[in-house]
NUBAPA-770245 format. One record per residue (C-alpha): x, y, z; chain. Coordinates in nm, 2 decimals, m for minus. Layout:
BEGIN
{xx->X	yy->Y	zz->Z	c->A} $
...
END
This chain:
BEGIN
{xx->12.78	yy->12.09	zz->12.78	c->A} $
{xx->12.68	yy->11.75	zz->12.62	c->A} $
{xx->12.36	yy->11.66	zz->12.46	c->A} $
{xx->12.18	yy->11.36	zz->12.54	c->A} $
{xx->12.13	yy->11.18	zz->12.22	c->A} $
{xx->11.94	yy->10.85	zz->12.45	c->A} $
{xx->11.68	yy->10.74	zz->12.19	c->A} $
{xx->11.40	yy->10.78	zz->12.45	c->A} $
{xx->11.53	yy->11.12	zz->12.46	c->A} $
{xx->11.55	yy->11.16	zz->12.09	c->A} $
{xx->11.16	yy->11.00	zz->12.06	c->A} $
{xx->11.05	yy->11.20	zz->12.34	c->A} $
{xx->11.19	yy->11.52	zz->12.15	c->A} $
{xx->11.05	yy->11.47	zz->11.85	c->A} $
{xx->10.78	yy->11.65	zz->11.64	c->A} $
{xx->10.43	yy->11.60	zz->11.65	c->A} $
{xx->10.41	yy->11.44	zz->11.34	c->A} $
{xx->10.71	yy->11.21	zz->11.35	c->A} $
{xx->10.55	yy->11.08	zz->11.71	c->A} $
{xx->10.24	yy->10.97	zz->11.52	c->A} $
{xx->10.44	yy->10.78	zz->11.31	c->A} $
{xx->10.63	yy->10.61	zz->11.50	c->A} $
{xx->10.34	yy->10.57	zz->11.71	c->A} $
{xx->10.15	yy->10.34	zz->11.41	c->A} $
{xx->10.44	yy->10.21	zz->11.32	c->A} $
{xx->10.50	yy->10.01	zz->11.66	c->A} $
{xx->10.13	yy->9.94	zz->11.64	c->A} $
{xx->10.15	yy->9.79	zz->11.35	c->A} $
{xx->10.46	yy->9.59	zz->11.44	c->A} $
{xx->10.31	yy->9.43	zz->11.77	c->A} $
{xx->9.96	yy->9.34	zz->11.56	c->A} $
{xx->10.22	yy->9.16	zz->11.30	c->A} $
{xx->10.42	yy->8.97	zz->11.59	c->A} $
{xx->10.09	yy->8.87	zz->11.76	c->A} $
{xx->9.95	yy->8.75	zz->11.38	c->A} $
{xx->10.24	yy->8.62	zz->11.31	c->A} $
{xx->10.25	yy->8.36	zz->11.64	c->A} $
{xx->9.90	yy->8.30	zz->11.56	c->A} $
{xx->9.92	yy->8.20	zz->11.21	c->A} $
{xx->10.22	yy->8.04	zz->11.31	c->A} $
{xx->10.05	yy->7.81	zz->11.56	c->A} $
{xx->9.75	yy->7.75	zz->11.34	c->A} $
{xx->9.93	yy->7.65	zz->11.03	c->A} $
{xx->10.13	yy->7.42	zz->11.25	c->A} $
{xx->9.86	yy->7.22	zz->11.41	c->A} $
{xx->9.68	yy->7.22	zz->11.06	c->A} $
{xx->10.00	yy->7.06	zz->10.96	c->A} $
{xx->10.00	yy->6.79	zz->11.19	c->A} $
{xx->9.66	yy->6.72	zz->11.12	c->A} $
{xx->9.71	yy->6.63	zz->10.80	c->A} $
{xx->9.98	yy->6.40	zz->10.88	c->A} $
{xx->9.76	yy->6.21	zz->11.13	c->A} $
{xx->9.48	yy->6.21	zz->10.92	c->A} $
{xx->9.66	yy->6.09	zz->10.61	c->A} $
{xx->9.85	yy->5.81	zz->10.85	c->A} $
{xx->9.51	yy->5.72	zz->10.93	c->A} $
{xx->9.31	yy->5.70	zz->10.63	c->A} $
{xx->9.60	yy->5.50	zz->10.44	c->A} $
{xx->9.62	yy->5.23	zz->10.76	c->A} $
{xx->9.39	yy->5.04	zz->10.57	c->A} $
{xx->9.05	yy->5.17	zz->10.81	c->A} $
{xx->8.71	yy->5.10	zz->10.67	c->A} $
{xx->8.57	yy->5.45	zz->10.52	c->A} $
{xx->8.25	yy->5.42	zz->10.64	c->A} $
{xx->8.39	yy->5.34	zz->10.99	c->A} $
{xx->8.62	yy->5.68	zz->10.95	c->A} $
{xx->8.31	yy->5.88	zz->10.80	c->A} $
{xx->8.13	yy->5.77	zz->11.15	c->A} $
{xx->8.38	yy->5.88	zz->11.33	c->A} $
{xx->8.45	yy->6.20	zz->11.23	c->A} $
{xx->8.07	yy->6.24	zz->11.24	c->A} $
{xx->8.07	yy->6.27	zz->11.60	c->A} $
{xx->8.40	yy->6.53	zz->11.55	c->A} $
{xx->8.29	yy->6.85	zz->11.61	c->A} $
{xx->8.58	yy->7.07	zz->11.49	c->A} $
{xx->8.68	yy->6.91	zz->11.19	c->A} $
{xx->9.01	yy->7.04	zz->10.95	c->A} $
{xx->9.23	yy->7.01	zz->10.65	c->A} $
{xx->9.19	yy->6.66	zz->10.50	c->A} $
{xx->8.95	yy->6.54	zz->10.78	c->A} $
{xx->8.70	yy->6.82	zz->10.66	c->A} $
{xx->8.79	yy->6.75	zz->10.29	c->A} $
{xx->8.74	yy->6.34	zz->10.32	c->A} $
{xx->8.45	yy->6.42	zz->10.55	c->A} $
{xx->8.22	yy->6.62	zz->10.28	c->A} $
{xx->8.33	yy->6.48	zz->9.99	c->A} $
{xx->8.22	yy->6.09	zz->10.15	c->A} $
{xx->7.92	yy->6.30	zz->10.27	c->A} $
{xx->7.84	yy->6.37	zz->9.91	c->A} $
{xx->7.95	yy->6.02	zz->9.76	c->A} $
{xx->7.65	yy->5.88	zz->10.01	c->A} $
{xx->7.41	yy->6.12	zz->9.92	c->A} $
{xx->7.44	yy->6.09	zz->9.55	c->A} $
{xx->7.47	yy->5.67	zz->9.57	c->A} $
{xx->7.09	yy->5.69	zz->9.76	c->A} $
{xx->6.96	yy->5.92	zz->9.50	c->A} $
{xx->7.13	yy->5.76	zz->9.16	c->A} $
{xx->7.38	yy->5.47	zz->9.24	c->A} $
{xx->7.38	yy->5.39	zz->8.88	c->A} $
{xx->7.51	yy->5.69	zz->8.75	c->A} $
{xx->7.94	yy->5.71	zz->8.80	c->A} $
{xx->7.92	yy->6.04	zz->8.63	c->A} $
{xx->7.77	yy->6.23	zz->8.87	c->A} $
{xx->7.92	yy->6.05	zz->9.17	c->A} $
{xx->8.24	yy->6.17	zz->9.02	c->A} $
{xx->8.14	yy->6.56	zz->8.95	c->A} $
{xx->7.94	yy->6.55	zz->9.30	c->A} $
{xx->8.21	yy->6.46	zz->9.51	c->A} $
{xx->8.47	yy->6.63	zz->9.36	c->A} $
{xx->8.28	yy->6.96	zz->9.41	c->A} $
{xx->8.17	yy->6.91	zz->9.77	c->A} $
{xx->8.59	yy->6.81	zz->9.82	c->A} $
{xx->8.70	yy->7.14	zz->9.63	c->A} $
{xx->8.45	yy->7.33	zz->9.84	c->A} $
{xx->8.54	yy->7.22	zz->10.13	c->A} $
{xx->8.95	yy->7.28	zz->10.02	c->A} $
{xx->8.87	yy->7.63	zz->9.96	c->A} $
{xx->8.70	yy->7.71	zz->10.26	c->A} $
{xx->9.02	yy->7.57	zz->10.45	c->A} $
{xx->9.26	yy->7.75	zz->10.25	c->A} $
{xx->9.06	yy->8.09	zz->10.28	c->A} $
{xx->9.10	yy->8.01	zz->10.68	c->A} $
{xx->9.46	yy->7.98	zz->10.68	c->A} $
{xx->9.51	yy->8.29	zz->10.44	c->A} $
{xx->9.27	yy->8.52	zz->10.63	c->A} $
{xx->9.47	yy->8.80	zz->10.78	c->A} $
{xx->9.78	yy->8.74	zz->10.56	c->A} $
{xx->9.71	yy->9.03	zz->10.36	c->A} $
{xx->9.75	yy->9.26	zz->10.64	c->A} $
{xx->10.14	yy->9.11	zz->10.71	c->A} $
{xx->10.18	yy->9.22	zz->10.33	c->A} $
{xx->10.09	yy->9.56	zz->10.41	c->A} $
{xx->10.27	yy->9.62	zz->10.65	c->A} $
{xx->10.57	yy->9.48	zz->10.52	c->A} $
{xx->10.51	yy->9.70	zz->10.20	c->A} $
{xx->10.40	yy->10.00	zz->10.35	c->A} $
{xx->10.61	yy->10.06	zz->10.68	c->A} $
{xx->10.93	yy->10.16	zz->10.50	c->A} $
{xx->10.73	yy->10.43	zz->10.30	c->A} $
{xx->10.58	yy->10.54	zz->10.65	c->A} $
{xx->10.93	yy->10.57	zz->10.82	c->A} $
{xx->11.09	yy->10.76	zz->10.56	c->A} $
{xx->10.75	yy->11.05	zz->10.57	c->A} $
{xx->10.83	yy->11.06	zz->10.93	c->A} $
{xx->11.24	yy->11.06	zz->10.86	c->A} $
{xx->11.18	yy->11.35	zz->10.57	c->A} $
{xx->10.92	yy->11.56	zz->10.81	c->A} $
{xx->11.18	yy->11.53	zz->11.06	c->A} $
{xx->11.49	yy->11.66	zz->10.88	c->A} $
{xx->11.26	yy->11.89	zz->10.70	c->A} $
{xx->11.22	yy->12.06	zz->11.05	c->A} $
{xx->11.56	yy->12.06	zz->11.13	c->A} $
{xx->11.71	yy->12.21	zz->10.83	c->A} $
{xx->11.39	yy->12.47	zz->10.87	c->A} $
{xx->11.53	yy->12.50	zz->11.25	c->A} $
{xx->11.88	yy->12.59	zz->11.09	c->A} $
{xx->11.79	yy->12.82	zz->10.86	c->A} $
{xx->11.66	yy->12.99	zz->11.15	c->A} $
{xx->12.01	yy->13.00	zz->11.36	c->A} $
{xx->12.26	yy->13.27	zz->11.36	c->A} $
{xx->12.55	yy->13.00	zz->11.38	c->A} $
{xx->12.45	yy->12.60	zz->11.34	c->A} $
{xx->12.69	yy->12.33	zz->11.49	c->A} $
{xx->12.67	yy->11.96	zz->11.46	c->A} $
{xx->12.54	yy->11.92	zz->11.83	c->A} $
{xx->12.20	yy->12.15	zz->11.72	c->A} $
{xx->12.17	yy->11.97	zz->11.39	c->A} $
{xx->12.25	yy->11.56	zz->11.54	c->A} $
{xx->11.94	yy->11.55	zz->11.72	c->A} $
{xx->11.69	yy->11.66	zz->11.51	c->A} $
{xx->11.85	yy->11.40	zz->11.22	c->A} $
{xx->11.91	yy->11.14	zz->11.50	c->A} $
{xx->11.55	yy->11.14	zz->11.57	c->A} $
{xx->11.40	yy->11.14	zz->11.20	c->A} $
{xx->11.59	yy->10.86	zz->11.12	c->A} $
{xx->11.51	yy->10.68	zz->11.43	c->A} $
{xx->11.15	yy->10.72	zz->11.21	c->A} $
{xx->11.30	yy->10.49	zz->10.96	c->A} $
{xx->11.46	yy->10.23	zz->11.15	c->A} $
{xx->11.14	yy->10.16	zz->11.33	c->A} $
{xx->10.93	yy->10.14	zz->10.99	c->A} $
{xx->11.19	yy->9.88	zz->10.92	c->A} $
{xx->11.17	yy->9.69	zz->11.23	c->A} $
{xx->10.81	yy->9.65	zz->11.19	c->A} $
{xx->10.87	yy->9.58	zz->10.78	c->A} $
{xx->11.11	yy->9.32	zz->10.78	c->A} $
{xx->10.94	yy->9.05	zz->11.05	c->A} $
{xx->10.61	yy->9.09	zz->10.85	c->A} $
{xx->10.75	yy->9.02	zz->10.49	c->A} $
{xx->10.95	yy->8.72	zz->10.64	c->A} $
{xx->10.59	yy->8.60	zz->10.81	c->A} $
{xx->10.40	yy->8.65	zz->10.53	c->A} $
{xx->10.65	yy->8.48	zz->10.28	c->A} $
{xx->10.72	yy->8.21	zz->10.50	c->A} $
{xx->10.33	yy->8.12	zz->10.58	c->A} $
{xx->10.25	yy->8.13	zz->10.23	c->A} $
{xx->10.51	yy->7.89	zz->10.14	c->A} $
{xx->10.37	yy->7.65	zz->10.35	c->A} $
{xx->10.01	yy->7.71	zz->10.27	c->A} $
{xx->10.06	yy->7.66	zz->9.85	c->A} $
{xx->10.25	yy->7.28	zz->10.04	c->A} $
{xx->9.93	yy->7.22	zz->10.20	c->A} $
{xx->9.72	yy->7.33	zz->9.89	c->A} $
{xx->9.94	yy->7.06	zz->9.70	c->A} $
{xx->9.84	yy->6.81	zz->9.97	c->A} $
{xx->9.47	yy->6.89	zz->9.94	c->A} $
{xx->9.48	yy->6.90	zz->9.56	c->A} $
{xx->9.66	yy->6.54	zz->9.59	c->A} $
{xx->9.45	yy->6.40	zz->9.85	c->A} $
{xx->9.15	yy->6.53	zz->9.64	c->A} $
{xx->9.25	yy->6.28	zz->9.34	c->A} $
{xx->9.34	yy->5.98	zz->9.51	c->A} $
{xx->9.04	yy->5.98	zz->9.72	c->A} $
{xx->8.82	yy->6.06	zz->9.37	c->A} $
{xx->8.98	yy->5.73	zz->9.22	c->A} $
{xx->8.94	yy->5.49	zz->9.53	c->A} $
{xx->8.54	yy->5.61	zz->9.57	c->A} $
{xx->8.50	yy->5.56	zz->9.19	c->A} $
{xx->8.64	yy->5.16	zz->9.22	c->A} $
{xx->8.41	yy->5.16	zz->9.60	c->A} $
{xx->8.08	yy->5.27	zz->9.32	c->A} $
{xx->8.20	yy->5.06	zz->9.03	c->A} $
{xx->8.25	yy->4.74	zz->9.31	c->A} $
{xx->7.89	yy->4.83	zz->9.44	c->A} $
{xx->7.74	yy->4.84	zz->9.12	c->A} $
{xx->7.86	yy->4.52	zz->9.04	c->A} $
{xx->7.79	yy->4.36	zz->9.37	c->A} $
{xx->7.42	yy->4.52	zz->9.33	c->A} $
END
């Protein structure tokens, strides 16, 4: 007589216990996978709207004419919603005091950084939940794989005469446990290392942006002021 040693058998024959954790621990792998095409797809198009905007800006376009027209953008990102603010600011504080660089200077800077963090605290939301996982899903597959082989060997104790085919499937499934936690670990540290990579390059890009457009609206006030 064989024993079937099928993994839907073996997960289907499992203990309470080790059911539940498999049970979260396939949760929690699907809810990484779907986060993890998400955040992919968001930090992608944020990507290329950088590049656009950045092609745009340094074409040479009036920055009045590029402030009106993001005005009438609804859904403003990245650089457009950093540029947008910070010009926002530059206008407001030239109507008030257009004598004064100082403030132009500290004014826009902080509307810019602002509006930087608010974008960066989009694109990190949920990432800390891909770090749990990948952190914390090993740990939970080896309870399950311990509870498991805990039972088994209490199962043996109980047995006049053990042989491999009574002990195999109660292993077999406890580390099935494991494998699982790691199948739901890996993808999500992977995600979450990758997607914070490329949020630190846009951060750079923001921080950069942030300080070249700082200079050019200090020589646009210094040119007015003369002008005036």
């Amino acid at each position: 007589m064989t024993t079937d040693l099928s993994i839907f058998k073996l997960i289907m024959d499992a203990s309470l216990v080790v059911k539940i954790v498999m049970a979260l621990l396939v949760m929690a792998s699907l809810l990484s996978w779907t986060l993890i095409m998400v955040k992919s797809s968001a930090i992608s198009s944020t990507q290329r709207s950088v590049e656009k905007f950045e092609e745009r800006f340094w074409s040479g376009v009036s920055l009045n004419s590029l402030y009106e027209e993001l005005s009438q953008k609804m859904n403003r990102r990245g650089l457009e919603r950093i540029f947008f603010d910070g010009f926002h600011e530059y206008k407001r504080v030239l109507n008030v005091d257009p004598t004064s660089r100082l403030s132009v200077t500290d004014s826009v800077q902080r509307a810019m950084r602002v509006a930087a963090a608010k974008e960066v605290d989009d694109l990190e939301q949920n990432l800390a939940f891909l770090a749990t996982v990948g952190s914390t899903s090993p740990y939970v597959g080896l309870f399950g794989t311990v509870w498991g082989i805990m039972n088994s060997f209490i199962s043996l104790g109980q047995m006049q005469q053990a042989t491999l085919g009574v002990v195999a499937p109660g292993i077999a499934e406890a580390l099935i446990a494991t494998a699982i936690g790691l199948f739901a670990a890996i993808p999500a540290v992977i995600g979450y290392n990758r997607f914070s990579d490329k949020i630190d390059r846009l951060i750079v890009n923001y921080d950069n942006f942030r300080e070249e457009f700082t200079a050019l609206l200090e020589r646009h006030a210094s040119a007015q002021r003369k002008s005036a």
